[in-house]
LOFISE-625780 format. One record per residue: residue number from 1; residue in one letter; chain; z, x, y of N, C-alpha, C in turn. Coordinates in steps of 0.02 Angstrom, whole numbers, plus 32768, in hexadecimal, padded with zeros to 4 digits. Atoms other than C-alpha are relative to their C-alpha. Layout:
N
<NUM,a,A,<Z,X,Y>,<Z,X,Y>,<Z,X,Y>>
...
% end
This chain:
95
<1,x,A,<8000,802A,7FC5>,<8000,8000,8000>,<8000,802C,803E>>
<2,x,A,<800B,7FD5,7FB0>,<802D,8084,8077>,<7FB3,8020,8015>>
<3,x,A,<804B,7FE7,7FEC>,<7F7A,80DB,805B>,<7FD9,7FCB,8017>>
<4,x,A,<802E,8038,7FD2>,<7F2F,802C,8088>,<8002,7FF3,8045>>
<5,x,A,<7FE3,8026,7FAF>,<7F7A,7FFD,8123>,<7FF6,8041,8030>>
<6,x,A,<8009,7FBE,7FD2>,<7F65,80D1,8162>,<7FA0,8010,8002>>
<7,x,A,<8044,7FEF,8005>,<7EB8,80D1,812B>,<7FC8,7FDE,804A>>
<8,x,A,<8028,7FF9,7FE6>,<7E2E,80C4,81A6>,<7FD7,7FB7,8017>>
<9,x,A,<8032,8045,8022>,<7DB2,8039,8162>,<801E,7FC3,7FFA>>
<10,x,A,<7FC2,8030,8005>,<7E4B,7FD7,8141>,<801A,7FC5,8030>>
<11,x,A,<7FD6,800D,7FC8>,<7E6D,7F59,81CA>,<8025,7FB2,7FEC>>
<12,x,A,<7FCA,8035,801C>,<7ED6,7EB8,816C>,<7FF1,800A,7FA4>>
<13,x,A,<8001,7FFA,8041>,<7F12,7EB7,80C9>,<8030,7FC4,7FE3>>
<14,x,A,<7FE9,8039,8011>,<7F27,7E09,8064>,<8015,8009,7FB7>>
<15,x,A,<8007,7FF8,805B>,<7F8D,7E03,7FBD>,<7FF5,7FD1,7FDE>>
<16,x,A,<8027,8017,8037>,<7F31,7DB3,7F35>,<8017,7FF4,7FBF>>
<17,x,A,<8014,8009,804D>,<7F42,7D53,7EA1>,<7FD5,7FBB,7FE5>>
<18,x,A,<8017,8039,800D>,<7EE2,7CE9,7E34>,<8017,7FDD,7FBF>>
<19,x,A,<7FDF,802C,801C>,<7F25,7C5B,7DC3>,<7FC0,7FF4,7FBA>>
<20,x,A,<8041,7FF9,802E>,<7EB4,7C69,7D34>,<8008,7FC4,7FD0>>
<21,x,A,<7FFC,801E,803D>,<7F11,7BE4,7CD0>,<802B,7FC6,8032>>
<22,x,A,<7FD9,8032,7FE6>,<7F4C,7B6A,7D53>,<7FDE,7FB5,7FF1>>
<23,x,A,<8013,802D,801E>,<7EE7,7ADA,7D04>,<800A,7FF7,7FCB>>
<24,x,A,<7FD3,8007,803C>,<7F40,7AF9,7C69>,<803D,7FDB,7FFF>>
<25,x,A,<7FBB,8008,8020>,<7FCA,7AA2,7C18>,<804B,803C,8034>>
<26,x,A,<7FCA,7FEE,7FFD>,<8035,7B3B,7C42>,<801C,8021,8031>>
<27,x,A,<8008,8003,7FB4>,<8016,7B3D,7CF9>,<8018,805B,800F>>
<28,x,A,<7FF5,7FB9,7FCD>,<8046,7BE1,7D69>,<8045,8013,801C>>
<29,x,A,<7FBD,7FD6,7FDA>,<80F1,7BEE,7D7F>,<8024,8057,7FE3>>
<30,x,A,<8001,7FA1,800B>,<8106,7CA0,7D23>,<7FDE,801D,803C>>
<31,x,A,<802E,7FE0,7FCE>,<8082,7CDF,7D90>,<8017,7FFD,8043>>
<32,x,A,<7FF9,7FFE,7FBC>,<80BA,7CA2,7E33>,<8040,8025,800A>>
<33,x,A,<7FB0,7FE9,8001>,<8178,7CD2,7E0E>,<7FED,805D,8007>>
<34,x,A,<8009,7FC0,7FFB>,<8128,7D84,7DE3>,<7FDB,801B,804D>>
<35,x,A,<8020,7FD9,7FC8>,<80B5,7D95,7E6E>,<802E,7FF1,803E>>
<36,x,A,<7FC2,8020,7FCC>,<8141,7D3A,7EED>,<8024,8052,7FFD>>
<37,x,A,<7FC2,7FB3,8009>,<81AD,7DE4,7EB1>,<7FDC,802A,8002>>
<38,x,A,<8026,7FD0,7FD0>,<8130,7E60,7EDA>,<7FF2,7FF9,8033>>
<39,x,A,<8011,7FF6,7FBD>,<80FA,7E31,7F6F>,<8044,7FE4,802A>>
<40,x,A,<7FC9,8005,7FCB>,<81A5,7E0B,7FBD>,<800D,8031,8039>>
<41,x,A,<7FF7,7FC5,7FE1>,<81AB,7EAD,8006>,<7FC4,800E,8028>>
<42,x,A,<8033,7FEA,7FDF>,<810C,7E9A,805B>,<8004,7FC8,8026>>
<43,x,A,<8016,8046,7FD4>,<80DF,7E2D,80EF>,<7FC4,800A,801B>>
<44,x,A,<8044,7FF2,7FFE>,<8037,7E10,80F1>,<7FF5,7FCC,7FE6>>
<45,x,A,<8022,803C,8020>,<7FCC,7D77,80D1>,<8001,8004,7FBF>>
<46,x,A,<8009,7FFF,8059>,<7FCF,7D31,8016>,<7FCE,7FC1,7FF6>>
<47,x,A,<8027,802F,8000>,<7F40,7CD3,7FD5>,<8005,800E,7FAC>>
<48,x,A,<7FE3,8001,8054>,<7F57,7C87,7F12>,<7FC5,7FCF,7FF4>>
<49,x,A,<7FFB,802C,8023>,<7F2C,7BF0,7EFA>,<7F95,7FE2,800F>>
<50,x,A,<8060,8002,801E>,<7E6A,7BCE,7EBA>,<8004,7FA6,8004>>
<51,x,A,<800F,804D,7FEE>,<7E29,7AFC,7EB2>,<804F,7FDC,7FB9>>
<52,x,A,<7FD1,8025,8017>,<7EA5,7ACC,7E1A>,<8042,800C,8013>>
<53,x,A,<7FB1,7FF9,7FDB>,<7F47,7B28,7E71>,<7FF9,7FD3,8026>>
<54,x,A,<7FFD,8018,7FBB>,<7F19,7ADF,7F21>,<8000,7F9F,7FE2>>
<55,x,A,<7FEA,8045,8006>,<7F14,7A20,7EBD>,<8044,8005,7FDB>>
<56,x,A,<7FBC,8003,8036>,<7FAA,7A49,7E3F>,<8045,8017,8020>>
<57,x,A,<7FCB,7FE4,7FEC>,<8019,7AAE,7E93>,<8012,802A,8052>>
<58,x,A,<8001,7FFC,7FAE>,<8052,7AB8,7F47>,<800F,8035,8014>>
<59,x,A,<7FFB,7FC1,7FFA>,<80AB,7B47,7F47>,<7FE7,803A,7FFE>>
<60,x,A,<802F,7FC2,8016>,<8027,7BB9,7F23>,<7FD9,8009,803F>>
<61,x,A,<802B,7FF6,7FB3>,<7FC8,7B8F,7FDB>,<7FF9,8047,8010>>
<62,x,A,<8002,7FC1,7FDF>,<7FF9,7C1A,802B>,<7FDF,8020,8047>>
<63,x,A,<801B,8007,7FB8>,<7FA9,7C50,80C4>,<7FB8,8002,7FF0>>
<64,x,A,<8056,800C,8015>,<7EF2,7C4C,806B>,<7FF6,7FD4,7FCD>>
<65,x,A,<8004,801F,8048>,<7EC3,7BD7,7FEE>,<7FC1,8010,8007>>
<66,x,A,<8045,7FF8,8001>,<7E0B,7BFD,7F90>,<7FEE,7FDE,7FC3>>
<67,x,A,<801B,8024,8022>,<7DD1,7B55,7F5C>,<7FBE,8015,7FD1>>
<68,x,A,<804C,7FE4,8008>,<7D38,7B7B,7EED>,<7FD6,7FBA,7FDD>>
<69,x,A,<8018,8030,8009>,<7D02,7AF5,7E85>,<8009,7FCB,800C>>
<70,x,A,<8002,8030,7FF2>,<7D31,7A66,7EC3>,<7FEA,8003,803A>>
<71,x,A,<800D,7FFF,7FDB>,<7CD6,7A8B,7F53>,<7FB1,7FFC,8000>>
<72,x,A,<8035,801F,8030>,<7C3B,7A5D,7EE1>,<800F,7FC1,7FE8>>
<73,x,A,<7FF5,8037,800F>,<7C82,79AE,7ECC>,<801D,8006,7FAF>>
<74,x,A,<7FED,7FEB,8049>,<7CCC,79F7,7E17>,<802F,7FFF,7FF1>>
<75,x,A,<7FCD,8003,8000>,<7D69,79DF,7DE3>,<8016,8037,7FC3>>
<76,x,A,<7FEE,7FD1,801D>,<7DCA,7A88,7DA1>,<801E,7FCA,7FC2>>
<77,x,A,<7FC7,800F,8034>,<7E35,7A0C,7D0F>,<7FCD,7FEE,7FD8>>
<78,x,A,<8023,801E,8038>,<7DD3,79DD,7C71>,<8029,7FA8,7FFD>>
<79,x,A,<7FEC,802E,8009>,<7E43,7951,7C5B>,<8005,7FCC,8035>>
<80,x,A,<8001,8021,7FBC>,<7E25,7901,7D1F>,<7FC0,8001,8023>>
<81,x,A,<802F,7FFA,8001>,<7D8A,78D8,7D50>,<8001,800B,805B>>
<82,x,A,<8015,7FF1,7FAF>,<7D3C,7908,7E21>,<801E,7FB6,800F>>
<83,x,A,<7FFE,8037,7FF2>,<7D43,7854,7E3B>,<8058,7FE7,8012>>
<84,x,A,<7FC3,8018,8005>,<7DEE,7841,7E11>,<8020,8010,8036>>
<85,x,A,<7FDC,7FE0,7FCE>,<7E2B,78B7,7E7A>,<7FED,8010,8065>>
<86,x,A,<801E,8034,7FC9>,<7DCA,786A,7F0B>,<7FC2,804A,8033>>
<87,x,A,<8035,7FCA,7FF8>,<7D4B,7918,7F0F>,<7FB1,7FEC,8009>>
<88,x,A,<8032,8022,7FEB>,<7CA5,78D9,7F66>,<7FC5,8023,7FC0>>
<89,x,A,<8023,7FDD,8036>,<7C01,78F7,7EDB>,<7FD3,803C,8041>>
<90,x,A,<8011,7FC3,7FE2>,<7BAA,79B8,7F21>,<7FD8,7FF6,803D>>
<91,x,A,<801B,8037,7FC3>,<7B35,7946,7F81>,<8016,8000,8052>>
<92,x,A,<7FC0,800A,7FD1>,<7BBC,7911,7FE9>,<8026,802E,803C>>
<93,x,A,<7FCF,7FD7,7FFB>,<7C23,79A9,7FF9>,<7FDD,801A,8042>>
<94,x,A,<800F,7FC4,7FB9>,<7BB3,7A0D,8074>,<7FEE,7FE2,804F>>
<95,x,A,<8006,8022,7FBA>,<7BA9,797A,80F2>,<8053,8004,802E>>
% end
């Protein structure tokens, strides 16, 4: 971290994670608890939470959220369809 922030090229630095299994059953709270305890010691923007965090789980916001598919009218859950979750069809989305 210190070489990032002294470096040159460097001018903000956001910490990062991604939720690879937050449309799962066994959701993201390991992950956030772990990444919550590394980055305590840093203050610096945190961006987590991908299209099924940002509908499932609030806590994960953070100061970036990076919707991806549902921003294709798609809904990240197998078990919940776009519709349901009131996600316009791709059509839609870019008006």
């Amino acid at each position: 971290m210190a070489q990032l922030r002294e470096h040159a090229a460097v001018r903000d630095v956001t910490l990062m994670t991604h939720f690879a299994n937050a449309d799962a059953a066994e959701g993201v709270a390991v992950q956030l608890e772990r990444f919550n305890t590394l980055a305590a010691s840093f203050s610096m923007p945190r961006s987590l939470a991908n299209s099924a965090a940002l509908l499932r789980y609030p806590a994960t916001h953070g100061d970036w959220v990076r919707p991806g598919i549902m921003l294709y009218g798609t809904s990240p859950f197998a078990e919940t369809s776009a519709q349901e979750l009131g996600l316009p069809p791709g059509d839609d989305a870019e008006q």
